[in-house]
C-alpha positions in Angstrom: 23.4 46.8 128.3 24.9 46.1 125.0 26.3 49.4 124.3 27.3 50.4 127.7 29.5 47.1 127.3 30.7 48.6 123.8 31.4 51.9 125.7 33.2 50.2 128.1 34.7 48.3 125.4 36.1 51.2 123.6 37.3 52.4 126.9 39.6 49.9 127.5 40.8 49.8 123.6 41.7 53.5 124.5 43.8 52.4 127.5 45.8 49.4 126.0 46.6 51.9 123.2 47.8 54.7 125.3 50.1 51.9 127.5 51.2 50.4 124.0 52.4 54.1 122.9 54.0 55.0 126.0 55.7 52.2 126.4 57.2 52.4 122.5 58.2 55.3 123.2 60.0 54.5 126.2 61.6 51.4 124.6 62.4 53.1 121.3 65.9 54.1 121.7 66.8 50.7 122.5 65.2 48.9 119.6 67.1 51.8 117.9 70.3 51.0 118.7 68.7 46.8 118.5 67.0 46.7 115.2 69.1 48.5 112.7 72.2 45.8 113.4 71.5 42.0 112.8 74.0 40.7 115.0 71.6 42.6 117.5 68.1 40.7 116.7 68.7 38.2 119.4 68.8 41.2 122.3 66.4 43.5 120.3 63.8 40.4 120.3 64.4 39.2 124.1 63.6 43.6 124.9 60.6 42.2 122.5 59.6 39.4 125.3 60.2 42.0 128.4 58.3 44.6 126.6 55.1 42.7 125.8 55.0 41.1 128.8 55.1 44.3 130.8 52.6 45.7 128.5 50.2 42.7 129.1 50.3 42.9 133.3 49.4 46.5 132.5 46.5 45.7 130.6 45.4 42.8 132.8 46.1 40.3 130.3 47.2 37.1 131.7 48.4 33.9 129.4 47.7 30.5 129.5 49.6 28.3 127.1 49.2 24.8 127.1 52.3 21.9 125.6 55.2 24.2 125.6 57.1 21.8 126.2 56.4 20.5 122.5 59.0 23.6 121.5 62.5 22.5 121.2 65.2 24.7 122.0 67.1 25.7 118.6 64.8 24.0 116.1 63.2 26.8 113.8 59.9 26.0 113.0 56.9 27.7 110.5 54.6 29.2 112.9 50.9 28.9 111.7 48.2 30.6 114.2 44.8 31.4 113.9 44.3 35.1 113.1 41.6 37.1 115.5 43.1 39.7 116.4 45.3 42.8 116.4 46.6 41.7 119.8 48.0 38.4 118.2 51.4 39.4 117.4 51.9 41.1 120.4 50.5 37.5 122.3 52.7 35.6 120.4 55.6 36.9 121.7 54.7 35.7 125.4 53.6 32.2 123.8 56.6 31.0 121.8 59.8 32.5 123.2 62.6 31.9 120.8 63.8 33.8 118.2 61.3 34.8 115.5 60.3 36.6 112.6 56.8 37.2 111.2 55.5 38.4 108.0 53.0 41.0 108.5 51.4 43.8 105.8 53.1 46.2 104.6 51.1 48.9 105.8 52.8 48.1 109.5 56.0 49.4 107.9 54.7 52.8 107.5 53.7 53.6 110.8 56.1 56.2 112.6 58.0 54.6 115.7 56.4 51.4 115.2 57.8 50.5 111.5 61.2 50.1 113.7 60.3 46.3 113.8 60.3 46.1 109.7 63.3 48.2 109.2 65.4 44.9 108.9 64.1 42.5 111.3 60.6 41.4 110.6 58.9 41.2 106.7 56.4 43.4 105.3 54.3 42.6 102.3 52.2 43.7 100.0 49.4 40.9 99.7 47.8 43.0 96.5 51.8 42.4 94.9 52.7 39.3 93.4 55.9 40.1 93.5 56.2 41.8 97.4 54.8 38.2 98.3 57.6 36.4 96.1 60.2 38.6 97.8 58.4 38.1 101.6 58.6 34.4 100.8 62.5 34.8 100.0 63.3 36.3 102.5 61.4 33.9 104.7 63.2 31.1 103.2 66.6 33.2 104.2 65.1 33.2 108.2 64.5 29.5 108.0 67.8 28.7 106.7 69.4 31.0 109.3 67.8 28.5 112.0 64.9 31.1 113.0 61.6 30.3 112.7 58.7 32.4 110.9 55.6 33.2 111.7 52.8 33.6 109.0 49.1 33.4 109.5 47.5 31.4 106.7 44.4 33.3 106.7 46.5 36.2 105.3 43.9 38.4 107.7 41.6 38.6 109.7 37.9 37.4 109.4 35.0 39.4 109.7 33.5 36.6 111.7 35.7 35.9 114.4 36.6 33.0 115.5 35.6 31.4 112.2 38.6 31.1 109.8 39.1 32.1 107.0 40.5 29.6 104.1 43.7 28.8 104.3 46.4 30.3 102.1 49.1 27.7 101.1 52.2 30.0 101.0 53.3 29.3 104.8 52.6 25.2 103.8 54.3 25.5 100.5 57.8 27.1 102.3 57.6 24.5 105.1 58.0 21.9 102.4 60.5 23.1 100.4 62.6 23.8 104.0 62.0 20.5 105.2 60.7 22.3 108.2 58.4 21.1 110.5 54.7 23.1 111.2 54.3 24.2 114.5 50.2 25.0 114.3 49.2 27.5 117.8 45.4 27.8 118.5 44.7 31.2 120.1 40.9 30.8 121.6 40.2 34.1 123.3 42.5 37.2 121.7 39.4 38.1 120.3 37.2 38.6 123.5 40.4 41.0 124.8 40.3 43.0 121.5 37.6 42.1 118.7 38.3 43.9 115.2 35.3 46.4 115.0 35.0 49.9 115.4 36.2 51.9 118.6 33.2 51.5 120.3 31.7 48.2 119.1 32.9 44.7 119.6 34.0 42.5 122.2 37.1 44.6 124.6 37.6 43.7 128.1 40.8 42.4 130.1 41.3 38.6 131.1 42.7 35.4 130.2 44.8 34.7 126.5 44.2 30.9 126.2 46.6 29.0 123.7 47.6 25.7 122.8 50.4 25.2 120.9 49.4 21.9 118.6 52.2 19.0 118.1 54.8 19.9 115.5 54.0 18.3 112.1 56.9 17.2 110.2 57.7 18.0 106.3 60.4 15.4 105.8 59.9 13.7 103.0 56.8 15.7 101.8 56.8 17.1 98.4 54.6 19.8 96.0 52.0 17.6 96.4 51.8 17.5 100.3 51.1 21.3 100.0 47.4 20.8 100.1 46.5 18.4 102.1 49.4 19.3 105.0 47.4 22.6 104.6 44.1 21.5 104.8 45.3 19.5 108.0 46.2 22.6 109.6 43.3 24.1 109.4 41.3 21.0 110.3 43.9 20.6 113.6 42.8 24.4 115.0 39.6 24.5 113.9 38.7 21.6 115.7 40.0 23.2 118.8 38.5 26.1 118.5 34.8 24.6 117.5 35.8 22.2 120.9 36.4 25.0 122.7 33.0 26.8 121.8 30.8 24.3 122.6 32.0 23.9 126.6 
């Protein structure tokens, strides 16, 4: 039974992957024309929203977010969700809806049609480099100050043993700080069950509900070098509380 689910699994991984290419394709052009110009990131990121979401009907994933209304229109926040799986990103944009930019590994900026997103927009780096994360941090800082707000998982990856976290990096806690900007910590519970990181044909796959909750945001005013642990340790303690709530129903 186990493996016919895998088979099935590894099915479905097939399908989202052919939808994800074909619609990439079909959307390229415009992020072409989008991506490439700054004063364009606003339109290229709203083709962003259309995009995914048209993607995730095909796929027969369907969201459920909980206290959006905790979002306020024009504040840029740093983004910290839990990392479970390679459908995160694309889940995020059809959970937080303005403007953003996320910091993602550098190998997604070598990937032909896809690296479009890194060209200018969104910021690669190199977590074995030092200095690529110096530079990602920089130009993090340059988003924030902009008035957009960033996305960085503080896991840095993702675990082997989904849902269980990894520990915490302090990088996105450390930036918040220095910004005076608040935290905005987002609980995704199920991304793994649609698409668990494992081979083709083994792990969980299968179409269904993306649950999130997008935690109260936690404000850095006032906090200083010092606040970068425990406003990080918080963090973590804030989703995997959910997420360990959430297990046992």
């Amino acid at each position: 039974m186990k493996k016919a689910r895998e088979i099935i699994g590894g099915l479905y991984k097939i399908y989202i992957f052919i939808w994800f290419t074909i619609l990439l394709l079909l959307f390229y052009p415009f992020y072409l024309m989008l991506l490439l110009n700054e004063k364009h990131f606003n339109k290229g990121f709203n083709l962003l929203l259309v995009h995914t979401g048209i993607l995730m009907y095909l796929v027969g994933i369907f969201m459920q977010v909980k206290n959006k209304d905790y979002i306020k229109k024009g504040q840029a926040y740093v983004i910290t969700p839990n990392h479970s799986s390679y459908l995160d990103i694309l889940i995020l944009y059809q959970t937080f809806t303005q403007y953003f930019v996320f910091m993602g590994k550098k190998e997604l900026a070598n990937v032909p049609v896809f690296n479009i997103f890194f060209k200018k927009m969104n910021i690669p780096v190199n977590r074995k480099s030092s200095m690529s994360g110096k530079r990602a941090m920089e130009r993090c800082a340059e988003e924030l100050d902009k008035g957009h707000s960033v996305v960085i998982f503080p896991e840095g990856t993702i675990s082997e043993n989904v849902p269980e976290m990894l520990r915490f990096k302090s990088g996105a806690f450390k930036l918040a700080i220095e910004k005076q900007i608040p935290v905005l910590p987002i609980v995704f519970f199920t991304n793994y069950k649609r698409v668990e990181m494992a081979g083709l044909f083994s792990g969980k796959a299968s179409p269904g509900i993306s649950k999130a909750i997008i935690q109260e945001p936690i404000s850095t005013i006032g906090m200083t070098e010092e606040d970068i642990a425990p406003l990080r340790d918080k963090v973590y303690n804030i989703i995997n509380d959910e997420l360990l709530a959430y297990s046992q129903k």
